[in-house]
N, C-alpha and C positions, 0 to 999 in steps of 0.2 A: 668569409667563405673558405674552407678547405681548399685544395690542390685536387686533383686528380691522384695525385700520389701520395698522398696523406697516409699514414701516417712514416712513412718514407721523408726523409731529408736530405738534399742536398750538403757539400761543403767545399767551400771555395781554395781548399788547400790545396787544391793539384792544379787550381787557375793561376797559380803566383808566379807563370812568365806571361801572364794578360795582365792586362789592368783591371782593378776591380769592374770598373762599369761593363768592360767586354763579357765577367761572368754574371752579372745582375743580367743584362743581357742575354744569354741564354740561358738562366734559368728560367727568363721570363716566356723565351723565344719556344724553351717547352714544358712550358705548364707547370713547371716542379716551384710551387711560390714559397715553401718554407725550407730555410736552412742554417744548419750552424755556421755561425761568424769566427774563423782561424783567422787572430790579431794579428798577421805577420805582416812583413814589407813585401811588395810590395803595396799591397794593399791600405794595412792599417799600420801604423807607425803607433804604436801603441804605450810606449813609455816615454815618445814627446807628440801626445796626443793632444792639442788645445779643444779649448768651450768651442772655439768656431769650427773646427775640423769635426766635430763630434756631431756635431749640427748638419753638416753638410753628409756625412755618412745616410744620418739619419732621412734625409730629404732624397737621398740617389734614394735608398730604401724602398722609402714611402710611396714615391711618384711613380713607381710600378710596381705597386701594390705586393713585393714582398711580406717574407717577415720571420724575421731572424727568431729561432727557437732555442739557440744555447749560445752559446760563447765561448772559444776555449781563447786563455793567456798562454801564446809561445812558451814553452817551459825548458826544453832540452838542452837548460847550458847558456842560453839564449835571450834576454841578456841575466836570469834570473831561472831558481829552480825554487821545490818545494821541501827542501832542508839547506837551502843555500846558510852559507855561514854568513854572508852579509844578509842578516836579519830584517833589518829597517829596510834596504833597498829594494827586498822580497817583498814583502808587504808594500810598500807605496806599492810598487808596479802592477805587483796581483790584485789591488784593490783597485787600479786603473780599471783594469778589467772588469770590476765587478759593479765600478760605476757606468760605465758603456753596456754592459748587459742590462742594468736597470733601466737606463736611458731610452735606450732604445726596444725596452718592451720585452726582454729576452728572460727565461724566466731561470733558466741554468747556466753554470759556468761550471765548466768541464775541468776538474784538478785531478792529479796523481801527488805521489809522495816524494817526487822527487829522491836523489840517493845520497849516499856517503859518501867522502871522499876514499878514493884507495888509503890503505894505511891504517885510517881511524876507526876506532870501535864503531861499532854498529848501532851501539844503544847511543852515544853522542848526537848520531846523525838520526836517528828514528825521535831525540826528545825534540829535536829541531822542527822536524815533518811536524810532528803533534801540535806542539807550539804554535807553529805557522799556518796549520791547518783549521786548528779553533780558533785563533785571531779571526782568522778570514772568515769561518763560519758567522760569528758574531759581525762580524762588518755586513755578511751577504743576509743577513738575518731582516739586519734594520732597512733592509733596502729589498724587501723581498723576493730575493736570490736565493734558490736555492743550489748548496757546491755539490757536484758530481764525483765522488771518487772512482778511479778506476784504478786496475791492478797494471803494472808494467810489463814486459818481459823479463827471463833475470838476466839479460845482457842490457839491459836498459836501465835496471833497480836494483840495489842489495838490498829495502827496504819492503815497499809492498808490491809483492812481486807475483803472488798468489790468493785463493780463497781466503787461506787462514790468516794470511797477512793483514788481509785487505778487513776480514774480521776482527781481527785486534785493533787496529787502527781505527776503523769507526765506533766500535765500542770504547776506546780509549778515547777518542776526541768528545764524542757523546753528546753532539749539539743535535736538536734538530730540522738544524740549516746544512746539517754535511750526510747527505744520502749517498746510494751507492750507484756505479752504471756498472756495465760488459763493452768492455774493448773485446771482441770473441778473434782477436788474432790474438791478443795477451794471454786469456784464458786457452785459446788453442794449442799455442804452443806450450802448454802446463798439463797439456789433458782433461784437463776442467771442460764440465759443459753447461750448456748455458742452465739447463735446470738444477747443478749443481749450486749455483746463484740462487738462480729461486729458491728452492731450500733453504738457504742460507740467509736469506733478506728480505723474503716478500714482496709484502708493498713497497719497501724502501728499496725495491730496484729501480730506478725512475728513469733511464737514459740509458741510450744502447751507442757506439759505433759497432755497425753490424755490417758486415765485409764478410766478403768472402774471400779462403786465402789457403796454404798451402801445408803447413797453415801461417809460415812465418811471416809472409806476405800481406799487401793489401790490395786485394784484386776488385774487380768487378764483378760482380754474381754470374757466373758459367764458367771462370775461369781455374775456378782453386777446386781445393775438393772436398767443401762444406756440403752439406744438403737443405738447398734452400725450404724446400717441402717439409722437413724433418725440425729447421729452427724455427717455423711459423709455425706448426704444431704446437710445439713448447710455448711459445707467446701467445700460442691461444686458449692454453690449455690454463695458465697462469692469467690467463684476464690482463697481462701487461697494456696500461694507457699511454704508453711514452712512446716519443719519436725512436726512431731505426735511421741512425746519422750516417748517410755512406762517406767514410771517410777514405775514399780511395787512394792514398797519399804515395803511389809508387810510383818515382821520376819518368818513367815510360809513356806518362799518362798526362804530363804536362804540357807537350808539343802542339797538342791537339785537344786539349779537355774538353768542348764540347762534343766532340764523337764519341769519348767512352761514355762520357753522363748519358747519350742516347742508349746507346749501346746496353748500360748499366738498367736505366730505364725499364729497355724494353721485356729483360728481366722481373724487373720488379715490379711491373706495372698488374698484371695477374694476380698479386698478391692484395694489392692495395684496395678494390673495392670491398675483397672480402674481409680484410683488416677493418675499414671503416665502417663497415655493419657491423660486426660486433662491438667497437669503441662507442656506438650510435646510437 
């Protein structure tokens, strides 16, 4: 059974001065039941993950009736990126992830391209991304995962860091286990919009972090100066079937996370049954 807030998703990344169970807990405590899984500490120890630990994630999950819809692997630097020069270590780690999203029922895992190092050419670190991006496609393939790409900011990326980017990059990898999302703070602050996307990929949009922001920011919806009315238009107007992940990841918002999720909510609660009648 859907959420109330369907197709709306929570995400536990601005819970990580609680303990995981404190945000299972109120996600339960207000009805929001699906959300992306951010593999970070404190929560998920994700690159010394065991069979039993993965188990026990899975069962906090279940036993109130959650249910994890994406997955993203920590990637900024932390302990591994997606052009990292240690190759082999990228891959084990990101395919951690991608066995935990199968695992536990999740049908996405959320990647970027990770960037270059200063100094090096561009093209060195972009054959890296490609490389390490179609491995993992083919890994998320056999496990039927599908990978999310999203564009960065360019103080975040020298690689895909925009539309065209982010178009070379999927048409160069060319699996089809490596789809594309909207981070619409990335795209915001590029001037992209979100039907710029659409345009550009279609059906192969599949997965949104949809924030509102400033646009650099990641706010709660009333707070930036997106127009929520104006980017449900466009999602409705393109038939998009995929989750809208609030990823509200701004440290202001960790003290007290369960009050902006309400808060966030109360926003977007409006939106949601009439999202769910047309998905319906």
């Amino acid at each position: 059974m859907s959420s109330i807030m369907t197709p709306f998703a929570n995400s536990n990344q601005h819970h990580l001065r609680m303990s995981f169970q404190s945000f299972l807990d109120t996600q339960q405590r207000l009805h929001w039941r699906e959300f992306e899984l951010w593999c970070g500490c404190p929560h998920i120890a994700l690159d010394a993950m065991t069979t039993q630990e993965a188990r026990q994630v899975k069962h906090q999950i279940d036993s109130r009736n959650l249910k994890v819809v994406s997955l993203t692997s920590p990637s900024m630097g932390i302990p591994y990126q997606y052009a990292d020069t240690d190759i082999h270590g990228a891959l084990r780690y990101f395919k951690k992830g991608i066995d935990l999203a199968s695992y536990l029922g999740a049908g996405i895992c959320t990647v970027n391209s990770g960037w270059g190092l200063r100094g090096e050419e561009r093209a060195s670190a972009w054959a890296r991304s490609q490389n390490i991006l179609g491995t993992l496609a083919e890994y998320a393939h056999e496990r039927n995962v599908v990978l999310a790409l999203e564009s960065l900011r360019p103080d975040e990326s020298n690689l895909v860091n925009s539309l065209d980017s982010a178009h070379q990059m999927w048409q160069e990898v060319h699996h089809p286990a490596l789809q594309m999302m909207v981070d619409n703070i990335a795209t915001g602050a590029v001037g992209e919009s979100l039907q710029d996307w659409f345009d550009a990929f279609g059906t192969a949009l599949v997965h949104m972090h949809f924030i509102d922001g400033k646009p650099w920011v990641h706010q709660i919806w009333g707070e930036g100066n997106t127009s929520l009315g104006a980017q449900i238009d466009v999602i409705r107007r393109n038939h998009y079937q995929g989750y809208l992940v609030q990823e509200i990841a701004e440290e202001r918002f960790y003290d007290d996370p369960g009050y902006y999720d309400r808060a966030n909510q109360l926003s977007l609660m409006p939106w949601a049954a009439m999202l769910q009648s047309q998905n319906h």
